[in-house]
N, C-alpha and C positions, 0 to 999 in steps of 0.2 A: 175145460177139456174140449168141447164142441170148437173154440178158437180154433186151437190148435189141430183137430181133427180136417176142418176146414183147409189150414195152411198146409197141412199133408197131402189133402186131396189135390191141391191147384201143383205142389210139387211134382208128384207123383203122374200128373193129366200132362203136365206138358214137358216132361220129363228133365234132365237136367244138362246142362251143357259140361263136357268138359272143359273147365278152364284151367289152361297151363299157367303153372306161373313158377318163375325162376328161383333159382336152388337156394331158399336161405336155410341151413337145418337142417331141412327134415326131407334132402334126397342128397345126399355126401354122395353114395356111389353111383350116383348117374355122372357120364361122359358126356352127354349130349353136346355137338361144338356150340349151338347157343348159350351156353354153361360155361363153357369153356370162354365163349368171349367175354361174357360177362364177369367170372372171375378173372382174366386177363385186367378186366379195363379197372374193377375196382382195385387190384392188387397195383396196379400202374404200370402194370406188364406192357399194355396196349394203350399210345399215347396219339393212334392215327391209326385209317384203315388198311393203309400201306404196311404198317406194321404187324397188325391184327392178321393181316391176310396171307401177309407172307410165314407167319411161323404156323399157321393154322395148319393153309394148304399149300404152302409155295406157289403160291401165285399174287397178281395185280388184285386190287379192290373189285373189278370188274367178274371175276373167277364166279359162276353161278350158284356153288356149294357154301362162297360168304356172302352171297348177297343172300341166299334161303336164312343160313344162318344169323344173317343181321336181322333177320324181315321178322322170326319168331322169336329175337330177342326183344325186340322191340313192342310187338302183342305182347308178350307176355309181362312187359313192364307197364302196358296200359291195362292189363287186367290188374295189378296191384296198388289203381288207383280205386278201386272197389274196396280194399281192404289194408288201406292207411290207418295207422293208430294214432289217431287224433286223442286219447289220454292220456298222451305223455307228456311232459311238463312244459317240452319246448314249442306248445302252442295255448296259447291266451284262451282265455273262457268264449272270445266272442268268434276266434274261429274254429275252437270245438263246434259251438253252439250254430255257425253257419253250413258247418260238416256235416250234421246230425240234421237239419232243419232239409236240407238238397234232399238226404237221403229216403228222410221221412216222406216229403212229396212225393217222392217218385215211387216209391212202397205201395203208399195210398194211391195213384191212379194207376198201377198194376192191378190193385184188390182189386179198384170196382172192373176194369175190365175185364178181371177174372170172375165176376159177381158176386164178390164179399163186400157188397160195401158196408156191411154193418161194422166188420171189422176197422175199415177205413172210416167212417164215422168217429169210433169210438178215439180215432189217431188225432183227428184235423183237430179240434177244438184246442189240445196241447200245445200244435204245432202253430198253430195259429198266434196263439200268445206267446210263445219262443219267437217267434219271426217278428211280432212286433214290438215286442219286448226291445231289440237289437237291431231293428226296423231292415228286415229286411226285406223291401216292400215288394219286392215281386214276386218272393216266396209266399207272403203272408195273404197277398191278392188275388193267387191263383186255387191256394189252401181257400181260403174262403170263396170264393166261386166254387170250386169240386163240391163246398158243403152246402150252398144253397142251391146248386144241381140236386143234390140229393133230398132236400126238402123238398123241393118240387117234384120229382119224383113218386115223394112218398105221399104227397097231398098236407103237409104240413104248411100250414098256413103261417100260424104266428110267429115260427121261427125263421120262416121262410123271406117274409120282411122285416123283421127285423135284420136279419144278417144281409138282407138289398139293402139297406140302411146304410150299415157298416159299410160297407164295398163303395158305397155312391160316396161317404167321408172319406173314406181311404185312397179315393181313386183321385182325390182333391190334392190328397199329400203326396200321392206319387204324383202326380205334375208337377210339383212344386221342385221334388227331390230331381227329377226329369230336366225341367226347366234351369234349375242351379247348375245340376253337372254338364247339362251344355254351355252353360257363360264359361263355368270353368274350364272344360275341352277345348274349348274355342280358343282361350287365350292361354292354355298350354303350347296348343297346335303353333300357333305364332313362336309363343317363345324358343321352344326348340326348332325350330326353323333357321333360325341365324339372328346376327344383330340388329339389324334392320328391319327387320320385323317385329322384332321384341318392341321397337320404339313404336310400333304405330298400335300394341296393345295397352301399353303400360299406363298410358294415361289414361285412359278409362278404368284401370282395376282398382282404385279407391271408390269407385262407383259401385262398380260390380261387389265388392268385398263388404259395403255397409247392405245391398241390395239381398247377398247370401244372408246374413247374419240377420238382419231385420227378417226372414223367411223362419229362420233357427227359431228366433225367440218365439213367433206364433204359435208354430206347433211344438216350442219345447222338445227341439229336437236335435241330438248331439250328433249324428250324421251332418246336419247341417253347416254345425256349428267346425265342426271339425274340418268341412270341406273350405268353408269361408277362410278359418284359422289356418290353413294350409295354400291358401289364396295369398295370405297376407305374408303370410314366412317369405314366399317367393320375391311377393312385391317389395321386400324390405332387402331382400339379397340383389334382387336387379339394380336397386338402389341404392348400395353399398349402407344402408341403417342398421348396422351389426348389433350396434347396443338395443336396435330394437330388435331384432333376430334371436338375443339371449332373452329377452324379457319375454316373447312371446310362448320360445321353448320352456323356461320355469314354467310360466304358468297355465303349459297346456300336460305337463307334468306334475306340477301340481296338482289341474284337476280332474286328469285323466289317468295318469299314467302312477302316482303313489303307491298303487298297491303293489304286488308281486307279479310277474310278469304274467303268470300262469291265471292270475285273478281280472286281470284287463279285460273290460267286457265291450268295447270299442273297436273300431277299425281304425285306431293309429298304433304306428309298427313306434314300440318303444326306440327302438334300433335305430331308426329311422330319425326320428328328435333328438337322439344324443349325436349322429351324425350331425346334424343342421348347427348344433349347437357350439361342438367344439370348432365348425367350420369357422363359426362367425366368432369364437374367441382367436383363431387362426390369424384374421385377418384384424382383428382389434390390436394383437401384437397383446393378449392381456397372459402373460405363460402362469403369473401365479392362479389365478381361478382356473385357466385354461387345463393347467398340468395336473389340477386337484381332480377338475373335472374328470379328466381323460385317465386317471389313474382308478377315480370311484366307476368308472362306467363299460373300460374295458372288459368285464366280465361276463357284458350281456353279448359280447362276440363269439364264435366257439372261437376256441386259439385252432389255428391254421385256416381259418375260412376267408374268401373272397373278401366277406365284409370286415374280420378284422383286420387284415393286410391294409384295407381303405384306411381304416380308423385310426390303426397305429402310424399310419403315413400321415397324416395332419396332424397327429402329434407329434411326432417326429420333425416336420417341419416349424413345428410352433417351439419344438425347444433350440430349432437350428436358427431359426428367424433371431431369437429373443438372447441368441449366443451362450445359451446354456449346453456350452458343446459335450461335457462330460456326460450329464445326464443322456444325452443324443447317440452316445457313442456308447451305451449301456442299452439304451432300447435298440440301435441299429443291429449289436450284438443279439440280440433276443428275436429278432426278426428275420436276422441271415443265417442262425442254427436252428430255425424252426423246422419241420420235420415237413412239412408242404411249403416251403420257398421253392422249390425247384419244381411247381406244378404251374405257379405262376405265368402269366402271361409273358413274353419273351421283352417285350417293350415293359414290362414293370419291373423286370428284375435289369434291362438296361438301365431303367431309371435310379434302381438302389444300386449300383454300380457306380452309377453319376453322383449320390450321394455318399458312398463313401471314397469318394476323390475329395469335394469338399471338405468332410469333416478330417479327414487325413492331413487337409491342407493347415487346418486349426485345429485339430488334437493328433500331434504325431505319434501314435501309440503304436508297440508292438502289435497290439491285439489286433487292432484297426488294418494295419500294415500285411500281416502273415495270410501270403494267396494273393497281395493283390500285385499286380506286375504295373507299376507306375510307370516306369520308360515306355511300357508296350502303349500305357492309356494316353500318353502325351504327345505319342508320334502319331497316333492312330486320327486322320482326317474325319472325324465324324459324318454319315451319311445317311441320317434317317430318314424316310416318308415326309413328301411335303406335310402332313399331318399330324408328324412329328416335332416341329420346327425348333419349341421348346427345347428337346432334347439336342438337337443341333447346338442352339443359342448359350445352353449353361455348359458345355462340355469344352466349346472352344473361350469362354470365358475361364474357364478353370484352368485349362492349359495356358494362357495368358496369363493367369497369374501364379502360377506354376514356375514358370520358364523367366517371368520377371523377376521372380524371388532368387532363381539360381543365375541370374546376369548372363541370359542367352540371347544378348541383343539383335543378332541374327535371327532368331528361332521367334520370339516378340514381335519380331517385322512382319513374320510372314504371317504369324496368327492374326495380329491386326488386320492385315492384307484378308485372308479370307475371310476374316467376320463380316468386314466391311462388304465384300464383294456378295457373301451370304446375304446380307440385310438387305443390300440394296435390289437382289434378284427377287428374292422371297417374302422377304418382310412388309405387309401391309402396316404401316405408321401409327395408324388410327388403331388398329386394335393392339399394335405391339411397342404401346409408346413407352413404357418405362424398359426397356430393352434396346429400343433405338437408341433413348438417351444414353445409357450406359455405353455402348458401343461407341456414339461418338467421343465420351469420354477416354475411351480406351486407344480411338483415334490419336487425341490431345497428345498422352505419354509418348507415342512417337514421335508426332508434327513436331513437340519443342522439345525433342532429342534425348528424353529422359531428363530434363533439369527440373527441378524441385522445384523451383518458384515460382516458372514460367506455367508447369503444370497447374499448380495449385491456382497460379490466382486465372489463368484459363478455364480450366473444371468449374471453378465457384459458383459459376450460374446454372451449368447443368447442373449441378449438385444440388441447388435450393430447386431445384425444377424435379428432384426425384424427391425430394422430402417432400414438394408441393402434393405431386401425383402420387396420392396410395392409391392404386387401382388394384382390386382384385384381379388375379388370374384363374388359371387351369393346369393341372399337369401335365397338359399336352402342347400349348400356347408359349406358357409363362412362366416355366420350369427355375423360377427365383430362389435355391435354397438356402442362401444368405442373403439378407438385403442388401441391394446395390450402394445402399448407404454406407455400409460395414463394408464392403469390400471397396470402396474406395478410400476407405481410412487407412485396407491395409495396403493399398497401391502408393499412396504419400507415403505413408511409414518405409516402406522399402527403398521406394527412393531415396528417400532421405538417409537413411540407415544402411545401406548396402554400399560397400564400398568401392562394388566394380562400377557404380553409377558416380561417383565421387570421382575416380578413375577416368569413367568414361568422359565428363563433364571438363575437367581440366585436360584430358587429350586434345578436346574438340576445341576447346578455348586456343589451346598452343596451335593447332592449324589455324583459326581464322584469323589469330592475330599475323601469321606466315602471311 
């Protein structure tokens, strides 16, 4: 009783704030316009302030009555990080357990500056062991300083050093911990920088990555071990090692990630490994383990979220690569009647636009077909963002083979025509080589008039030169949703098979023999 008599006192002395906080439940009949924008933005009423502002108050973003009203929307959504429900499933034991550990610190140095520390006494030693339990070392370093403040204090001798003891060990392993995540920032910082940069870290992170892991095993410490392991995923994707990319995702699933997501007492995002994982079966081209994978693992995404819209797009491309167009054309349907597709970024839903032209192109299905206006996508000059370039690159190659399947030998000329003039303004070689090649290939079908033979034994070299080059790309780069390989099988085949090119070929004969 005395506790709590206490925690009533220190309540009651410095009396309580009112904190607002926004309408979930339990105020229905308040108006208030901070309410109002906030049910706006979750309901998807409000997609922009332009929008928000003009139904609110008839005016611009700038109007003084929505910026009031954004300003105490917005406090009121940082006051409800005070009171997040970290028991609910969809967070792991170890960032409950980081939730609770913040909280508990900062409790404890409110007591003693309210002068309860016996109460804060009775907290640290809990917290202490939770924090390094799950190592998290600045919580656990600062929890133990507050308690041997407090020994001193009280004229407590033996506990007093001993717990200087502990802090003088522990302040060994936060160096260590210190010391590691700056190699690793360090050669983050580079990699995302560009490519040229990447190159002047990469060759040291087999150094750096035995130098984390030799640190882990000392102190038997899975922070470490994980940072290291997360060194290495990278180094092995820089370096196109996909079979070693899956082996290291197994077996950091294995022996971290087995249990149930809600029981992960670690700081790796399960989500996060099975991305990495099906990436690198992506590019392995392997769809049977790939599609097993991506079918057992879908479930840890909520359906309509950011992350699985990713997730299901590399699947998606992994069964369009490996020409499993049906299966494609079943998950593309489940992805364009999802009920948040249209919250999507505007460039990602161009891009599933881009793909289903492809798969249209190889599975002509009613389903596929109903909504989408093909004349309007074939005439349409694509114009994306220099940093878009990909999506430029696959849109005018599908219209190319588009317009070559229906014998628009005019319309063919001019596609050619601007890929070419595209590539040559835009296109840096070095990063966009299996796209240049294609392109020149797409050149050839003109140059030798659409004849079969000439094509074919012209192409032959690019063509071993794209089976040579498997380079990873990007969906913003390297927008490949068929392999260049496969669509040149089906550029022959037309040729060959289309009869206005049979047509065309003996026309052109009878004039040069003229």
């Amino acid at each position: 009783m005395q506790e709590l008599l206490t925690l009533i006192e220190i309540v009651r002395k410095k009396g309580q704030r009112s904190i607002q906080l926004v309408n979930q439940n339990f105020r229905k009949k308040e108006i208030s316009k901070d309410n109002q924008l906030y049910e706006g933005i979750i309901a998807g009423k409000f997609l922009s302030d332009e929008e928000a502002a003009d139904d609110m108050f008839g005016s611009d973003p700038g109007n003084r009555n929505y910026r009031n009203a954004k300003g105490k929307l917005r406090q009121k959504l940082l006051n409800h990080l005070y009171f997040l429900d970290y028991e609910k499933n969809i967070y792991t034991s170890y960032e409950k357990c980081e939730y609770q550990c913040r909280h508990a610190l900062h409790q404890c140095k409110i007591l003693i500056r309210e002068g309860a520390e016996d109460i804060a006494i009775r907290i640290l030693p809990q917290l202490i062991k939770d924090a390094q339990q799950y190592e998290f070392v600045d919580i656990a370093l600062q929890a133990m300083e507050i308690l041997r403040d407090q020994y001193a204090a009280s004229g407590k001798t033996t506990p007093f050093f001993e717990m200087q003891d502990e802090i003088n060990a522990y302040r060994q392993f936060k160096n260590t911990v210190l010391e590691c995540e700056e190699k690793f920032q360090t050669r983050m910082v580079y990699i995302n920088k560009s490519i040229s940069a990447q190159n002047r870290v990469v060759g040291d992170m087999p150094k750096v990555i035995q130098h984390i892991q030799k640190q882990a095993e000392t102190y038997k410490s899975k922070r470490l071990d994980i940072l290291g392991k997360r060194l290495q995923l990278i180094f092995h994707t820089l370096n196109w090692e996909f079979e070693k990319s899956v082996e290291l995702c197994t077996a950091l699933e294995k022996k971290y990630l087995s249990r149930s997501y809600h029981d992960i007492d670690v700081g790796l995002d399960k989500k996060e490994i099975a991305f990495q994982k099906l990436y690198a079966y992506f590019f392995l081209k392997d769809v049977k383990a790939g599609a097993a994978y991506a079918e057992k693992n879908m479930q840890l995404f909520k359906d309509g979220t950011k992350e699985w819209f990713n997730f299901v797009e590399y699947y998606f491309l992994l069964l369009m690569r490996s020409e499993k167009y049906k299966k494609a054309g079943d998950l593309f349907r489940k992805v364009r009647t999802n009920k948040n597709y249209n919250t999507l970024e505007e460039m990602d839903k161009e891009r599933w636009q881009i793909y289903r032209a492809y798969l249209v192109f190889v599975n002509d299905s009613k389903l596929l077909k109903w909504g989408f206006d093909i004349d309007g996508f074939l005439q349409a000059i694509p114009d994306y963002p220099k940093e878009y370039n990909g999506l430029n690159i696959a849109t005018l190659v599908i219209q190319f083979l588009y317009l070559l399947r229906e014998g628009e030998v005019d319309e063919v000329r001019k596609r050619v025509d601007n890929i070419q003039q595209y590539s040559s303004t835009h296109l840096d070689k070095r990063h966009n080589y299996r796209n240049s090649i294609f392109i020149r290939m797409m050149g050839i079908v003109t140059e030798k008039d659409f004849d079969i033979d000439l094509v074919q034994e012209k192409g032959q070299n690019y063509y071993k030169k794209l089976v040579r080059n498997q380079i990873p790309g990007d969906l913003q780069n390297d927008v490949e949703v068929i392999s260049y390989e496969t669509l040149w099988q089906y550029v022959l085949n037309i040729l060959k098979t289309n009869k206005r090119y049979v047509h065309y070929r003996f026309y052109n004969m009878e004039v040069m023999e003229r």
